[in-house]
N, CA and C atoms as an extended XYZ file, in Angstrom:
471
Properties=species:S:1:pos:R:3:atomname:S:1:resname:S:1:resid:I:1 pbc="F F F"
N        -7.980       22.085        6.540 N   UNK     1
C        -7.085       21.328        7.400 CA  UNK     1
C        -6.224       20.354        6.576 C   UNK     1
N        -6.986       19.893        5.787 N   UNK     2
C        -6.173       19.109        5.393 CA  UNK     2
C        -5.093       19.672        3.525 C   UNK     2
N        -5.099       20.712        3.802 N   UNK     3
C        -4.421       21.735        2.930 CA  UNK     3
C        -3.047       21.739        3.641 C   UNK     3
N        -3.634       22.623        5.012 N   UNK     4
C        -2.071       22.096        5.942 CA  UNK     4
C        -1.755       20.811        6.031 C   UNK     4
N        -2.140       20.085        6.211 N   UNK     5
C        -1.440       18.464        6.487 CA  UNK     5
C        -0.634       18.295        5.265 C   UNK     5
N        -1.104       18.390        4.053 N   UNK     6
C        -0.569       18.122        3.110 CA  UNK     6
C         1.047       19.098        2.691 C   UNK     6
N         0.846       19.854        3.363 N   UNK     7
C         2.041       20.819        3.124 CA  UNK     7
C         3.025       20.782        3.983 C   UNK     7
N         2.246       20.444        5.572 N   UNK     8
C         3.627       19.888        6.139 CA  UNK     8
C         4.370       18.353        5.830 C   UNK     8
N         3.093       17.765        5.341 N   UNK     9
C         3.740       16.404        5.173 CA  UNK     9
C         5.295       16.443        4.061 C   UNK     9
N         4.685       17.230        2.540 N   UNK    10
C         5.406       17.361        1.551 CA  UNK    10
C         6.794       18.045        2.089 C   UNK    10
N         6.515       19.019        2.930 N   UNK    11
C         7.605       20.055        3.050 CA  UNK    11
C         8.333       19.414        4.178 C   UNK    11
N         8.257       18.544        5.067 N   UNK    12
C         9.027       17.596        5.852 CA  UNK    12
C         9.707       16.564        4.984 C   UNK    12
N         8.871       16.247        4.302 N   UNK    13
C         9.493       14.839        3.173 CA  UNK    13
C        10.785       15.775        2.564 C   UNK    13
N        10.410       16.454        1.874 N   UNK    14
C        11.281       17.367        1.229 CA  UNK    14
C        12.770       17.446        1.839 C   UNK    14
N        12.364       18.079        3.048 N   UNK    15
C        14.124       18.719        3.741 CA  UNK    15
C        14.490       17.128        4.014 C   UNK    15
N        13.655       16.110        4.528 N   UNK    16
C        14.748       14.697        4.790 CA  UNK    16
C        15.397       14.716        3.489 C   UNK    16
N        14.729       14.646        2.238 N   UNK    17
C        15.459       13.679        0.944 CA  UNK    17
C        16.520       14.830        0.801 C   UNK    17
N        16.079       16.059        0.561 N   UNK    18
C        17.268       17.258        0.663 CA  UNK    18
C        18.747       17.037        1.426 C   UNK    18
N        18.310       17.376        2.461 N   UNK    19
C        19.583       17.753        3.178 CA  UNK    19
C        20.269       18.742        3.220 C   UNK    19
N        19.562       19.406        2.657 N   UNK    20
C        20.154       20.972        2.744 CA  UNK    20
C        19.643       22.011        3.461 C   UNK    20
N        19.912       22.627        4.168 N   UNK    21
C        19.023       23.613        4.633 CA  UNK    21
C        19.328       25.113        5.083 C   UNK    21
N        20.293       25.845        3.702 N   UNK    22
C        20.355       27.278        3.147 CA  UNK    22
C        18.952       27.831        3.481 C   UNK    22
N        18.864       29.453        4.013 N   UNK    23
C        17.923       30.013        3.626 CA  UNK    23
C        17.631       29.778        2.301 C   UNK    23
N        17.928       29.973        1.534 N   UNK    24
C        17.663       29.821       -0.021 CA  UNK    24
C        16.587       29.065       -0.433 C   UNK    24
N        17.272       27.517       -0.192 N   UNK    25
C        16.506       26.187       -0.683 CA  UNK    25
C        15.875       26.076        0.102 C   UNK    25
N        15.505       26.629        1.692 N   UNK    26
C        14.764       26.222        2.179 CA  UNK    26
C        13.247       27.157        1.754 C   UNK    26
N        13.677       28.319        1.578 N   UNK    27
C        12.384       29.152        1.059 CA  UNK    27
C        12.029       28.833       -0.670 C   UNK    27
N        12.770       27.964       -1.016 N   UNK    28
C        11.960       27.455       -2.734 CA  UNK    28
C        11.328       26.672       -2.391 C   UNK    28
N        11.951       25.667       -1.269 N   UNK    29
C        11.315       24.147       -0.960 CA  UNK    29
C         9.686       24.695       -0.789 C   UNK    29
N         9.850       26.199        0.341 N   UNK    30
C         8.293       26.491        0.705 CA  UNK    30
C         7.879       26.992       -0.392 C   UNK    30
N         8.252       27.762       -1.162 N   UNK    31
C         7.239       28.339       -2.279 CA  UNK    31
C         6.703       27.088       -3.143 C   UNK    31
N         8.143       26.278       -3.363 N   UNK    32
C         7.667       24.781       -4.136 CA  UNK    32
C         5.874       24.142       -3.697 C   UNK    32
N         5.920       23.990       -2.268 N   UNK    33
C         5.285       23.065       -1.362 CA  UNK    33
C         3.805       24.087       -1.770 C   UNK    33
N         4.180       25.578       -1.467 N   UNK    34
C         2.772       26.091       -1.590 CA  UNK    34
C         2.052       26.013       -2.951 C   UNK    34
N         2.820       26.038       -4.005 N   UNK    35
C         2.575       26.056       -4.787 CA  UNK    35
C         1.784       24.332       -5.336 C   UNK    35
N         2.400       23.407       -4.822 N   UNK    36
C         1.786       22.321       -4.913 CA  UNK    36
C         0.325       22.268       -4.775 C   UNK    36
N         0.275       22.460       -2.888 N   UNK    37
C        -0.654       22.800       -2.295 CA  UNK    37
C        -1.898       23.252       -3.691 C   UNK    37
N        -1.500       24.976       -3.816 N   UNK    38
C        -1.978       25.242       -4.572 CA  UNK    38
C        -3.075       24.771       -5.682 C   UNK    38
N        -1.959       23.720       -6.762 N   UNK    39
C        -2.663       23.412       -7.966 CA  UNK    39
C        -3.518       22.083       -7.267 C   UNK    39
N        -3.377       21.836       -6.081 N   UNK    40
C        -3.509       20.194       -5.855 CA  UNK    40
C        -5.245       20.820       -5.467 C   UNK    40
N        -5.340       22.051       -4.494 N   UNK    41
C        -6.721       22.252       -4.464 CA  UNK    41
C        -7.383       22.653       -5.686 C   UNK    41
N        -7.069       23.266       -6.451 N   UNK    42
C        -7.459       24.256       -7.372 CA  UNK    42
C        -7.958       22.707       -8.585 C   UNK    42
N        -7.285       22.040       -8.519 N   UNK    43
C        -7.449       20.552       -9.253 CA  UNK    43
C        -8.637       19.359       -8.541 C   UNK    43
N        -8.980       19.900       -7.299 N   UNK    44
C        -9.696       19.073       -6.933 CA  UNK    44
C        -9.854       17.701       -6.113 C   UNK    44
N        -7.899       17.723       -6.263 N   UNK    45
C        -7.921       16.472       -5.612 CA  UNK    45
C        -7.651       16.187       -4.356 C   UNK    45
N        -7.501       17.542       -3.503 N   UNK    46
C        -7.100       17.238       -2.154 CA  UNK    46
C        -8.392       16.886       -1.333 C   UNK    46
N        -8.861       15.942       -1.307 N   UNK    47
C        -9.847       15.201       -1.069 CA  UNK    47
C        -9.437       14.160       -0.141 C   UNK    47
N       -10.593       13.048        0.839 N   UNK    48
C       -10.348       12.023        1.542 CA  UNK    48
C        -9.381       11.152        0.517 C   UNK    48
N        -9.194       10.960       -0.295 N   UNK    49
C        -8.627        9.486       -1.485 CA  UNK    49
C        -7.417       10.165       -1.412 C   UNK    49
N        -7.085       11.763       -1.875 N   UNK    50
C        -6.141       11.685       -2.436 CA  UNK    50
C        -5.077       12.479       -1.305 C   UNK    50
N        -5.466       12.884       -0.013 N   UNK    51
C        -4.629       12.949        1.106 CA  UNK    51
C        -5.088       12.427        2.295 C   UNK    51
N        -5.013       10.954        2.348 N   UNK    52
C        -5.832       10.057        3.050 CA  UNK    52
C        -5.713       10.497        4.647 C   UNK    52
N        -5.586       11.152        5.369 N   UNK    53
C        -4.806       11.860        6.751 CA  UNK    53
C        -5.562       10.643        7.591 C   UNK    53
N        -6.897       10.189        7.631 N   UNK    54
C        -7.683       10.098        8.754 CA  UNK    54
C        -7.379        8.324        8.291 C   UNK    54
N        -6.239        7.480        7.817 N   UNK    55
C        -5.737        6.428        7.896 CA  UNK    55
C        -4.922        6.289        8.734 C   UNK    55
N        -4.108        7.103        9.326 N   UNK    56
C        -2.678        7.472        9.347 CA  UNK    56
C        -3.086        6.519       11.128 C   UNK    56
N        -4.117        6.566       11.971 N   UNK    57
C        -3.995        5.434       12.880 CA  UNK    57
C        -3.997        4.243       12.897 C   UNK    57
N        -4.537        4.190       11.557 N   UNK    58
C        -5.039        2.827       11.396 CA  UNK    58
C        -3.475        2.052       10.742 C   UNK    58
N        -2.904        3.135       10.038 N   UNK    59
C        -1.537        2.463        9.269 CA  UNK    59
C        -0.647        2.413       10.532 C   UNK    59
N        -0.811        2.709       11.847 N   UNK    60
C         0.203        2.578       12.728 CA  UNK    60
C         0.166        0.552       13.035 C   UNK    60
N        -0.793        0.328       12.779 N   UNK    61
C        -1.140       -1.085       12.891 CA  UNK    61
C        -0.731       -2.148       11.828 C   UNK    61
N        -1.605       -1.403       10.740 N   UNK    62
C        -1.446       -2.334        9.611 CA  UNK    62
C        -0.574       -1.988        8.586 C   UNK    62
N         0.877       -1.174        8.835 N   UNK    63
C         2.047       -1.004        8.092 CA  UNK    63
C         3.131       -2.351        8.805 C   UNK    63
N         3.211       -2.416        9.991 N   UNK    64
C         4.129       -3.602       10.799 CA  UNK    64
C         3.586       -4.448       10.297 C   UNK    64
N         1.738       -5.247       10.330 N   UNK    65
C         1.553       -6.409       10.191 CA  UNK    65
C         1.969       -6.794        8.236 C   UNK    65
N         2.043       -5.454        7.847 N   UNK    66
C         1.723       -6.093        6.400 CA  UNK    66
C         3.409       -6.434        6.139 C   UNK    66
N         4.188       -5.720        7.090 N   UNK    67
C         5.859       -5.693        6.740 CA  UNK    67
C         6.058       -7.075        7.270 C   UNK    67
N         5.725       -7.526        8.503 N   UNK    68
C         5.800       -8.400        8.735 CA  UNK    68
C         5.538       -9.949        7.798 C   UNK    68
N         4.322       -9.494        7.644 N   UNK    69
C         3.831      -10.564        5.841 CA  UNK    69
C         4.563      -10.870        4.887 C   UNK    69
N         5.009       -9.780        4.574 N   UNK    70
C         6.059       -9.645        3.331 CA  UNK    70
C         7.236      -10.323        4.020 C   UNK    70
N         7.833      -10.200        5.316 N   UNK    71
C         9.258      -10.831        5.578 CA  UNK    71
C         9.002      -11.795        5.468 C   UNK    71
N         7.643      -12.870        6.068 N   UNK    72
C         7.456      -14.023        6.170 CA  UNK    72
C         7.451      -14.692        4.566 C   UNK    72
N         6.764      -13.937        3.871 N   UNK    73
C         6.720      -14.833        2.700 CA  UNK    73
C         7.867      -15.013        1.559 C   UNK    73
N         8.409      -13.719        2.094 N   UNK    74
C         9.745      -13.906        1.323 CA  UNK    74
C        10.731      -14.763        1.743 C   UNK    74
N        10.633      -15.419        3.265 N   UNK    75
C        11.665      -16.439        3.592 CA  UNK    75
C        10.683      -17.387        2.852 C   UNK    75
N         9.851      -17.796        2.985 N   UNK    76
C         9.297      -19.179        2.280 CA  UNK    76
C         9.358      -19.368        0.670 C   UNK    76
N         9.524      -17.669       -0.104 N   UNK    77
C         9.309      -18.132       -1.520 CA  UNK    77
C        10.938      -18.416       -1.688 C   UNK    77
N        11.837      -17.631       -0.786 N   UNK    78
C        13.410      -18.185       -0.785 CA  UNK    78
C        13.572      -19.313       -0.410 C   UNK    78
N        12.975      -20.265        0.861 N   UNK    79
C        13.435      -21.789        0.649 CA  UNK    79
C        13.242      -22.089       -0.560 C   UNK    79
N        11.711      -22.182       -0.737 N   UNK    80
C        11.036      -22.806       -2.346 CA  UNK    80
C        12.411      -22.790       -3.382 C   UNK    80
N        12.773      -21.626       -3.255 N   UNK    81
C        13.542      -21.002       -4.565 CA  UNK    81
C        14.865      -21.910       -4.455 C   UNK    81
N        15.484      -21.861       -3.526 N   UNK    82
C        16.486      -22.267       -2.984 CA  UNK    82
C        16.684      -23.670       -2.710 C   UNK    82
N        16.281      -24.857       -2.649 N   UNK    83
C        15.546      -25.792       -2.666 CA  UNK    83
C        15.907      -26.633       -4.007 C   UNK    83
N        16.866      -27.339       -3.708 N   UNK    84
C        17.201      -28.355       -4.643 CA  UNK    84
C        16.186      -29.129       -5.285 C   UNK    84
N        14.550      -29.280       -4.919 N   UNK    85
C        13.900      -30.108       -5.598 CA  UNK    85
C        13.158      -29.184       -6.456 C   UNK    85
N        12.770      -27.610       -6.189 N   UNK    86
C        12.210      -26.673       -6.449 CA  UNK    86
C        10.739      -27.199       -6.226 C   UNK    86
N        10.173      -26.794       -5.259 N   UNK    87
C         8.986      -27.118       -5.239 CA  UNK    87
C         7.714      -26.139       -4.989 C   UNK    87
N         7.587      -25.616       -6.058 N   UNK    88
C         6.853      -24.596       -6.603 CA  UNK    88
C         5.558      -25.501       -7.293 C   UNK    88
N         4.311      -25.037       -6.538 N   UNK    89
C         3.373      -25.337       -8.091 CA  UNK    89
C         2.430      -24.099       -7.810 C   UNK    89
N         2.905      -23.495       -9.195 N   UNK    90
C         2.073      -21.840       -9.944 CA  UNK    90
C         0.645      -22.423       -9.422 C   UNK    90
N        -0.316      -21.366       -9.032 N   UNK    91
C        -1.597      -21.823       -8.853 CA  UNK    91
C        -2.241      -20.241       -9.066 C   UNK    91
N        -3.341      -20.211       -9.777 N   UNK    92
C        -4.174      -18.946      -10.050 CA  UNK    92
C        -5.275      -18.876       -9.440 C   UNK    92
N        -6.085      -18.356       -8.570 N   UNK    93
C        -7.332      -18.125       -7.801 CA  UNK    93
C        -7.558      -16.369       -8.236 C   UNK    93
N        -9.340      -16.406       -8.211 N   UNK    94
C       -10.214      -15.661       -7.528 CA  UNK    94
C       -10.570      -15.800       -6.489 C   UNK    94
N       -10.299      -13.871       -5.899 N   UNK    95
C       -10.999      -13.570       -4.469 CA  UNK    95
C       -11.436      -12.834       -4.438 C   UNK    95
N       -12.487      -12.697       -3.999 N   UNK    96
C       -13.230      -11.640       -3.820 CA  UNK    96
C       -13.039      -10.877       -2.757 C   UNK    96
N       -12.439       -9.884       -3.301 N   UNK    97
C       -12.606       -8.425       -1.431 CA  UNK    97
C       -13.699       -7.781       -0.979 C   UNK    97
N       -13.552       -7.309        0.182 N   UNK    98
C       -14.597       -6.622        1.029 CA  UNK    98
C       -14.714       -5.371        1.037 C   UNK    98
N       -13.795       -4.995        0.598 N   UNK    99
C       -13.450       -3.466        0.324 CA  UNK    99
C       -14.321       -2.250        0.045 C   UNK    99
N       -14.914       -1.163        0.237 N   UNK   100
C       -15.873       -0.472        0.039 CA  UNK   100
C       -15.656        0.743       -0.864 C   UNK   100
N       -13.830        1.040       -0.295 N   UNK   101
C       -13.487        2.218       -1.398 CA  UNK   101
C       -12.893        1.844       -2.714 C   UNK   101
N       -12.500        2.418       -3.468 N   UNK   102
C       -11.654        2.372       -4.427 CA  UNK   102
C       -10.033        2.791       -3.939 C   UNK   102
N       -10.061        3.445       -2.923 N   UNK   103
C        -8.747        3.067       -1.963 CA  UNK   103
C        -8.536        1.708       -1.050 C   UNK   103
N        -9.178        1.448       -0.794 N   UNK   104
C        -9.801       -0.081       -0.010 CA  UNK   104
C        -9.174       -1.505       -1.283 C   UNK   104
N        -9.554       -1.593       -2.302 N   UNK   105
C        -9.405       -2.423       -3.217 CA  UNK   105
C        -7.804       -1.944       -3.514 C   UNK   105
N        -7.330       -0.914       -3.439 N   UNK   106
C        -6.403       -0.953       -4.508 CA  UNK   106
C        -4.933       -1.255       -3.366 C   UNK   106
N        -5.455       -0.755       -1.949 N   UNK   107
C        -4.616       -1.053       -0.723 CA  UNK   107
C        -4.562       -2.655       -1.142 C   UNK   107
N        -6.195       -3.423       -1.427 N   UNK   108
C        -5.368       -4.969       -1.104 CA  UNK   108
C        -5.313       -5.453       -1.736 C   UNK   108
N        -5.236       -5.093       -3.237 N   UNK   109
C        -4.503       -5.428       -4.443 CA  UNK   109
C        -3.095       -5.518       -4.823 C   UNK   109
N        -2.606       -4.018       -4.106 N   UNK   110
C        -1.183       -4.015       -3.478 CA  UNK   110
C        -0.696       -4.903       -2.589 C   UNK   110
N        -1.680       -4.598       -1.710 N   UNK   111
C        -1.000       -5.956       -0.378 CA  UNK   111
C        -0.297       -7.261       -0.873 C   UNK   111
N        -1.559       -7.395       -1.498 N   UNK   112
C        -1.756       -9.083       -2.340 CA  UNK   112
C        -0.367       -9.419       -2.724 C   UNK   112
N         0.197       -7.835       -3.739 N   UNK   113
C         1.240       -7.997       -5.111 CA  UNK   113
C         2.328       -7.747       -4.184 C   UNK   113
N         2.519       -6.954       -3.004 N   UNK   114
C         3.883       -6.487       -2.362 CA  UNK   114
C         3.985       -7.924       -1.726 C   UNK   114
N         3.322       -8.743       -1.790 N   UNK   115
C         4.036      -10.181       -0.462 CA  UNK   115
C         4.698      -10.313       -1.660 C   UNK   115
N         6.119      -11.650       -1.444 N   UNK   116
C         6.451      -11.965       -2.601 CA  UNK   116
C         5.585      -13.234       -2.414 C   UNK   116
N         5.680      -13.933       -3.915 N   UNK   117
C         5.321      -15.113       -4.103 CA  UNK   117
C         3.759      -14.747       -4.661 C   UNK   117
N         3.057      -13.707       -4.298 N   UNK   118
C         1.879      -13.628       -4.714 CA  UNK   118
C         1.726      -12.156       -5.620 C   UNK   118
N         0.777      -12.072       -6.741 N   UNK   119
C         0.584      -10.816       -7.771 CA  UNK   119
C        -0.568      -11.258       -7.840 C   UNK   119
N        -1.315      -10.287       -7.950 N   UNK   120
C        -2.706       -9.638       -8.012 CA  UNK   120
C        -2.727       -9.450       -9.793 C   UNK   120
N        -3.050      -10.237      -10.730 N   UNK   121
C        -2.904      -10.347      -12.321 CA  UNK   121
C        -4.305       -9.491      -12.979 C   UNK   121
N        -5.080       -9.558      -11.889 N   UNK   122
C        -6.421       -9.166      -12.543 CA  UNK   122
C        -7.584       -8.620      -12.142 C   UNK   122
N        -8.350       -7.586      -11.937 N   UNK   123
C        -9.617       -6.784      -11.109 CA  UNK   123
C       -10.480       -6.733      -12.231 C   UNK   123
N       -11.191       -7.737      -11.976 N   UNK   124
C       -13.126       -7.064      -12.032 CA  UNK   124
C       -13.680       -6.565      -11.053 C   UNK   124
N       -14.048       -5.626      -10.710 N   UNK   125
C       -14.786       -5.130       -9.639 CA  UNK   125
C       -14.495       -4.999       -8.457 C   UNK   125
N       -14.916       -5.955       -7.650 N   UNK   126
C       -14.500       -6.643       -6.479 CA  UNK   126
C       -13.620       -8.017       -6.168 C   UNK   126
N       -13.320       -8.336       -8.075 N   UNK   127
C       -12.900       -9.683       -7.883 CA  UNK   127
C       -11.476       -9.890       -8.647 C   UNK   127
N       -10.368      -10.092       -7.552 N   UNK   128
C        -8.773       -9.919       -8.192 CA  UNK   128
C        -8.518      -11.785       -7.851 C   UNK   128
N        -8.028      -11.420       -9.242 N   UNK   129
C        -7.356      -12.697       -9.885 CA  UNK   129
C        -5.992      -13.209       -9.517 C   UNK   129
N        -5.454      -13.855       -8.504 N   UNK   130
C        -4.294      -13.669       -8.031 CA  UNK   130
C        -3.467      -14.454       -8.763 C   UNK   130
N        -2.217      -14.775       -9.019 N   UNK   131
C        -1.312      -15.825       -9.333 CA  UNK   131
C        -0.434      -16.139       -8.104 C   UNK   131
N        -0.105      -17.250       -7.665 N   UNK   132
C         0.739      -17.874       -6.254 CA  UNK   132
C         1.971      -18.563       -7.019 C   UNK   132
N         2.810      -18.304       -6.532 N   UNK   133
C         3.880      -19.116       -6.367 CA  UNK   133
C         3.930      -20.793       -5.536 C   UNK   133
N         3.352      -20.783       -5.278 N   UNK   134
C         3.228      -22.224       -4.385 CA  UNK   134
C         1.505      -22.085       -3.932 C   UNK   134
N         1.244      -23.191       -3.772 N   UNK   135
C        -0.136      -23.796       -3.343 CA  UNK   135
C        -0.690      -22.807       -1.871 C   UNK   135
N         0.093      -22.770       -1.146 N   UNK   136
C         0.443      -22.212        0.590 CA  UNK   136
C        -0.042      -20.918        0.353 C   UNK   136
N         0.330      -20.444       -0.719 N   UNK   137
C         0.193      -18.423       -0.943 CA  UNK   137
C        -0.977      -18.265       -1.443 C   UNK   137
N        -1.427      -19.388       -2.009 N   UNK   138
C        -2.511      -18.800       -2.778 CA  UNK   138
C        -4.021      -19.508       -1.317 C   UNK   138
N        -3.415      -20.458       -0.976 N   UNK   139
C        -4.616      -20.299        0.023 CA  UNK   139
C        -4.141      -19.549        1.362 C   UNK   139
N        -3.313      -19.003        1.388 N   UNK   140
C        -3.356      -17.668        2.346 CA  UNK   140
C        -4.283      -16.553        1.914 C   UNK   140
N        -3.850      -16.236        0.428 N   UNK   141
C        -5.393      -15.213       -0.109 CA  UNK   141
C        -6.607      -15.993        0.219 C   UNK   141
N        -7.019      -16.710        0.082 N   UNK   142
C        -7.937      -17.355        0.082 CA  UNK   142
C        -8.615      -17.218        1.111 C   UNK   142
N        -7.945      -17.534        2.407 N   UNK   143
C        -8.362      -17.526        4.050 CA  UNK   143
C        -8.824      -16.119        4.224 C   UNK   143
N        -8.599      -15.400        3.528 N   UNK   144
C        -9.595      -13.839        4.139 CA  UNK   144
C        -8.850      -13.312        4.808 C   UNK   144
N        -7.666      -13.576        5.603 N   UNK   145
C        -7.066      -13.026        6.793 CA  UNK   145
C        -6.416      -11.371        6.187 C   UNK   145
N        -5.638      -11.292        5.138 N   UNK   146
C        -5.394      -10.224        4.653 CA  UNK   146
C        -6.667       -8.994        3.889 C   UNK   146
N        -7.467       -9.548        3.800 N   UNK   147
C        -8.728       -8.849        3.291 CA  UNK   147
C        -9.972       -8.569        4.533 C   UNK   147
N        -9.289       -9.155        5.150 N   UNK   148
C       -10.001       -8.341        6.907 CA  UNK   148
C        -9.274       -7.020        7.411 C   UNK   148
N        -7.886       -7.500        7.372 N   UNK   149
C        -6.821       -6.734        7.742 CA  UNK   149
C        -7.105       -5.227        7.189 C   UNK   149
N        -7.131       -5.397        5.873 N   UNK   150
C        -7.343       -4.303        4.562 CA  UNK   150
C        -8.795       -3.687        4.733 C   UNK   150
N        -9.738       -4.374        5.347 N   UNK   151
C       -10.895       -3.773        5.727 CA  UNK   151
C       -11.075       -2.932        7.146 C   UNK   151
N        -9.946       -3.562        7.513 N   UNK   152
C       -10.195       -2.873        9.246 CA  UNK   152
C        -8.846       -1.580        9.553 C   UNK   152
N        -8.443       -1.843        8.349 N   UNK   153
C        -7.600       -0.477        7.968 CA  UNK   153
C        -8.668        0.614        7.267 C   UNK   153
N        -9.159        0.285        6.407 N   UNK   154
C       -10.342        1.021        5.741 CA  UNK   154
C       -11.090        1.535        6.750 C   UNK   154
N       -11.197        1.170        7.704 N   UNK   155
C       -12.281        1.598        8.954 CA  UNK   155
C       -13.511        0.682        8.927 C   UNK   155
N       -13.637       -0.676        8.063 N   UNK   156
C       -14.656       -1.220        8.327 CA  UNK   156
C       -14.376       -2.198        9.653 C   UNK   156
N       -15.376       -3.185        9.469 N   UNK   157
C       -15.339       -3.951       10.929 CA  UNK   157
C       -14.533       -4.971       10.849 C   UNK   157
């Protein structure tokens, strides 16, 4: 099943970025796609991690809230920025995530690094080293609220 998922996903992605749609290119696009398919099983990796399908409800949720995050923090690291007194103070924290997968950690490692104002500098284990742009960002990591989020996307509680 998830051989097909992966082939319609690719081969839909495909004709959007395309735009073309000759018999021609449209039957390479498919031989292309099967052929993917192909090496992607034969390699081992079409697996839960590496064609995550059974997220795809959970990202109906937590793709808006995290877009939403990112708009918010990017108006605040733009006052900061913008801001005749500049009032920035760099601050570095450890946090520890809840995370269970190695997709789990690396979702909110990303999270962390896609807000602006905040980068994820460092992983031991379970424990990412953040750098903040202002005091505010770094105890937003701090509060857990995004590392719940990232867990209840994961399918935990």
């Amino acid at each position: 099943m998830r051989a097909i998922s992966l082939a319609i996903t690719i081969l839909v992605f495909w004709l959007i970025l395309s735009g073309h749609y000759t018999p021609f290119l449209v039957a390479i696009g498919v031989i292309s796609v099967l052929a993917v398919v192909a090496l992607s099983i034969r390699m081992g990796v079409l697996d839960a991690e590496g064609h995550p399908v059974h997220l795809l409800p959970a990202a109906v949720t937590y793709v808006p809230w995290l877009l939403w995050e990112i708009l918010k923090s990017a108006w605040s690291v733009s006052k900061a920025i913008l801001s005749p007194r500049l009032p920035i103070s760099p601050t570095m924290t450890v946090v520890t995530a809840s995370q269970r997968t190695n997709a789990g950690l690396a979702t909110y490692a990303n999270s962390i690094t896609l807000t602006p104002g905040t980068i994820t500098v460092g992983v031991r284990g379970n424990e990412f080293t953040v750098h903040a742009l202002v005091r505010e960002g770094a105890d937003d990591v701090e509060s857990g609220g995004m590392d719940q989020r990232v867990r209840q996307f994961e399918g935990g509680a």
